[in-house]
N, C-alpha and C positions, 0 to 999 in steps of 0.2 A: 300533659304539656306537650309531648312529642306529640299527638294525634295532631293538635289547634296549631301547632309547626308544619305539618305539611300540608295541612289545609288550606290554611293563608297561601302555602307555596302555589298549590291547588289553584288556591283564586284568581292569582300572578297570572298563573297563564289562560285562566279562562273568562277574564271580565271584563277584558278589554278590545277591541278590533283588533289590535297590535299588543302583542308582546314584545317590550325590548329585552336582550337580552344582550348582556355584554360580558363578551367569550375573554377577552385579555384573561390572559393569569395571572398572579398576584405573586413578585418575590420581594423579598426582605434585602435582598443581596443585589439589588437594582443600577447599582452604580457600577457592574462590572457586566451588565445585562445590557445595555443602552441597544445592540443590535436588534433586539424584539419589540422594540419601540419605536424604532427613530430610523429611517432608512438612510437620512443621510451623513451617517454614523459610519459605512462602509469605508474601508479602507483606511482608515483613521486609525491606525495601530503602527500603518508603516508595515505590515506582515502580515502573514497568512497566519489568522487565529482560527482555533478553534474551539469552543465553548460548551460548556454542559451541565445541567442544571436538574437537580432532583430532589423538588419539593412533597411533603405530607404535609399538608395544614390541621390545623385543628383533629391534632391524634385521637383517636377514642371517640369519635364522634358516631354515632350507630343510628340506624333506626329502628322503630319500634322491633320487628321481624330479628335482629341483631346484628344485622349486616352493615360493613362501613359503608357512610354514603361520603368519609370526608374527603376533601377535596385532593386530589392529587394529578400533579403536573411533570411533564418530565419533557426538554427541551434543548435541541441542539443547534448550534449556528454556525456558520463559517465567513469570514469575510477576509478579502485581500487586496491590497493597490493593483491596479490596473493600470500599465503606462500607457500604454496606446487609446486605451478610452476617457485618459484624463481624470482618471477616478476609481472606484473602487464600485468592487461587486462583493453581494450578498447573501445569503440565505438564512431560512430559517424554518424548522421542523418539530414543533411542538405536540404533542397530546396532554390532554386537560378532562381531568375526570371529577367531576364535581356532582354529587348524587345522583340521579337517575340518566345524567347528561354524559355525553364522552366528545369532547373536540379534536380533532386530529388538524394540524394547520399544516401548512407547506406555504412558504413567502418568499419572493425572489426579488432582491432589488438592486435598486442601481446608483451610485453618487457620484454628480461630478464635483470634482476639489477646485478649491484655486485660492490662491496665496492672498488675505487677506490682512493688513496690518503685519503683525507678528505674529499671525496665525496662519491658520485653514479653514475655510470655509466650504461644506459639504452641504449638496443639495440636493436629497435622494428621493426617488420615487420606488412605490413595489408595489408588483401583482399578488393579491392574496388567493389563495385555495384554502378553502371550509370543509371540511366533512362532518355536518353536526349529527350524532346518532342519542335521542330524546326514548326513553326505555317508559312509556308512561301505561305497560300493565303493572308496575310497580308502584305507582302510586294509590294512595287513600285516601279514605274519605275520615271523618269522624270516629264514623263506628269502625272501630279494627276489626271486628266482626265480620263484615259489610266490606269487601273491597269493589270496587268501580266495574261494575258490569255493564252486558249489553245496551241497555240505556241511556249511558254515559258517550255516546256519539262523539263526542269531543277528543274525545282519548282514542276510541279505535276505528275511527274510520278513515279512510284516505291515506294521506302523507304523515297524518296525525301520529303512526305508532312503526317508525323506524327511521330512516336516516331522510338528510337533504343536504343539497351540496351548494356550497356560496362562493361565489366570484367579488374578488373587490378590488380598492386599490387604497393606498397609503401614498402621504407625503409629508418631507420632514427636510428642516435645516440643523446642521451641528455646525458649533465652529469652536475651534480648541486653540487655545494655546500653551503649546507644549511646557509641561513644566509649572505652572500657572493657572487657567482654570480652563473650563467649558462650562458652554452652554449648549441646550438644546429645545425647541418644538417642533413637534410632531400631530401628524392627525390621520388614525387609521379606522377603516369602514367608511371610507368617504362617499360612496354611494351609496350605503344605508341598503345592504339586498336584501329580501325576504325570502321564507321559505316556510313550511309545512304549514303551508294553508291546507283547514280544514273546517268541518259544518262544526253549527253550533248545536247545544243540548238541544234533543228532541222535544217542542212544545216549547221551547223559551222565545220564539220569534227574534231570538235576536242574531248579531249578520256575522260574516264570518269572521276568522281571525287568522295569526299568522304569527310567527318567530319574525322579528328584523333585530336586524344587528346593525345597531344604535353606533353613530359617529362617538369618537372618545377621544380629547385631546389631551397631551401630555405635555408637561413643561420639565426640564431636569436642569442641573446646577452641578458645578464643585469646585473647590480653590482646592488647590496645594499649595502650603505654607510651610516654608523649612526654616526652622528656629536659631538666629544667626549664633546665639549661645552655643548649641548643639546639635550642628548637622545631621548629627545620624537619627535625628527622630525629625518626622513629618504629621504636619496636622492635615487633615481633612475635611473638610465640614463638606455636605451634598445634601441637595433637596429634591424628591420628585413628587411633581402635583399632575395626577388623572381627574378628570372630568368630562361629564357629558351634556355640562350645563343646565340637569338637572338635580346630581349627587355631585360632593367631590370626595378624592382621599388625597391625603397630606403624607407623605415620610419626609423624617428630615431626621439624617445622621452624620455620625463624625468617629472619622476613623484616627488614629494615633499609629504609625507604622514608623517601624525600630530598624535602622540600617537599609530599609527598604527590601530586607525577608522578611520580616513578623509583622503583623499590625491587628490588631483588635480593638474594640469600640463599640459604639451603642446607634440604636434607631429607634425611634417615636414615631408610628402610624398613629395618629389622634383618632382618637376612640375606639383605636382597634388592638394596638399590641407595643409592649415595648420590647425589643430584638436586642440580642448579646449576637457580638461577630465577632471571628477572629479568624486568620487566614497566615499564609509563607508561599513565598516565594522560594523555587526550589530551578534552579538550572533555568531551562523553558517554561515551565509549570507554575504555574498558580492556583493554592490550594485554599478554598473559603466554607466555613460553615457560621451557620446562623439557627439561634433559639429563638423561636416570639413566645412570650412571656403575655396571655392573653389579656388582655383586661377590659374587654367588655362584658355584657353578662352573660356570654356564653361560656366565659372562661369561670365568670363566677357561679353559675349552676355546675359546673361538674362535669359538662359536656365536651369540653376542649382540655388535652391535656398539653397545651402547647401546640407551634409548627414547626417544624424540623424543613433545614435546608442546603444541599450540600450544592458545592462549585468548584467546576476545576476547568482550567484553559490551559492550551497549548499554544504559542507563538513560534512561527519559525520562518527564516526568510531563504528563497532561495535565489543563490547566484550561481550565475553563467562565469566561470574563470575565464580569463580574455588569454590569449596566447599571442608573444612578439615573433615576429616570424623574420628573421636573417637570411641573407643569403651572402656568400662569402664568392670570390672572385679572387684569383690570385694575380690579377693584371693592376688590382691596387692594395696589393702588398709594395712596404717597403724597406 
């Protein structure tokens, strides 16, 4: 069953002119993520946040050889208001290790705000940097016996069997209303670049191919509802919808948070996983971890033991103390 699994993966990249491949990384904890998504999300905190994220998907996942190939991401962000530019700045510094694939991001963006109804409306743009590094002597064929030799042109020749670097850009609207809800869309790889072109199998006459990294749009949501019964608890509900208008994935969770330290709650990816969460507020600090509970059939063959997700943020604001300055004269003394 593993061999007819990297086979197919096999085929992915070698049957078509173009391979899409879409680099996002995938969190459970997405609703305190918005910055890796949505550039015009910056500054929308009111402070200088810092963020940090470190995903294991699908634990125990191996391949044949025994080695993990499963997915693991790890992901830092910072954003802060900007007065003099009317907005807020961003960044963002991901690595994404998903079998034989490693993505290293760096994203830099920009949002201008401006006072909308009883909100904020944020309007961001960013330059993306890629470092994709594609490991494909590690790949096989059928026969485990049999791994992909000289032959195999597609795999070692050229750009084919090491890294390529991508340039791109993002764009995205967020608008909040504090206390109340947000919304957001977003669209990143909007130039769709390519990279590690290379020839095709010796004798197959057929033309060349290439990695592009496929446009992906994002839609996100969430209300805050505080229970006039019982203030000190808050309901949640949030949705985010990725798509490339040719797959989509669905999350839709709701959180329950106690005094505004404690909250935990649940999340449904349809067809993919259902998520336990639970997080504290601590001083500065914001403390989240999340279980996905798999249930597609990878979880039900034995191959996923679950994904593991840990979050933690830092907010802090800083101020300039203003000083009154006196000066005393004793010709108006009286």
């Amino acid at each position: 069953m593993r061999s007819k699994i990297f086979t197919f993966l096999l085929i992915l990249f070698v049957a078509n002119n173009y391979v899409f491949a879409q680099q996002e990384a995938q969190f459970s904890q997405y609703m305190f993520n918005t910055m890796a998504i949505n550039p015009g999300y910056a500054g929308s905190n009111g402070a200088i946040c810092l963020n940090t994220f470190a995903r294991q998907q699908w634990a125990g996942f191996k391949d044949p050889d025994g080695s993990s190939t499963a997915p693991q991401t790890f992901l830092f962000s910072i954003d802060a208001p900007i007065k003099f530019l009317h907005g807020g700045l961003g960044a963002v510094i991901s690595s994404d290790k998903a079998g034989f694939e490693k993505n290293t991001n760096f994203r830099l963006a920009y949002a201008y705000r401006l006072n909308l109804g009883t909100g904020f409306l944020g309007i961001g743009v960013e330059a993306a940097f890629l470092d994709k590094k594609i490991d494909f002597s590690k790949f096989r064929t059928g026969d485990e016996d049999h791994p992909l030799g000289d032959n195999d042109a597609v795999l070692v020749s050229g750009k084919a069997n090491g890294s390529d670097f991508f340039t791109d850009f993002a764009f995205g609207i967020y608008y909040n209303v504090p206390g109340k809800f947000y919304v957001g869309i977003s669209a990143l790889n909007l130039s769709e670049p390519t990279g590690f072109a290379w020839k095709p199998l010796t004798g197959t006459g057929a033309g060349g191919n290439a990695v592009q990294l496929k446009r992906t749009y994002f839609a996100t949501g969430g209300y805050e509802y505080i229970f006039p019964s019982n203030p000190s608890f808050e309901f949640n509900p949030s949705f985010l919808i990725k798509t490339d208008f040719v797959s989509a994935q669905y999350d839709i969770a709701a959180l329950l948070k106690y005094d505004n330290k404690f909250w935990g709650g649940l999340s449904y990816r349809v067809q993919d996983a259902v998520t336990l969460l639970i997080g504290l507020n601590w001083s500065n600090f914001k403390f989240g971890y999340s279980y996905d509970i798999t249930t597609s059939k990878l979880g039900g063959s034995g191959k996923s033991n679950g994904s593991h997700e840990l979050f933690l943020r830092y907010c802090f604001k800083i101020t300039i103390p203003t000083y009154v300055k006196s000066y005393k004269n004793t010709r108006y003394f009286r």
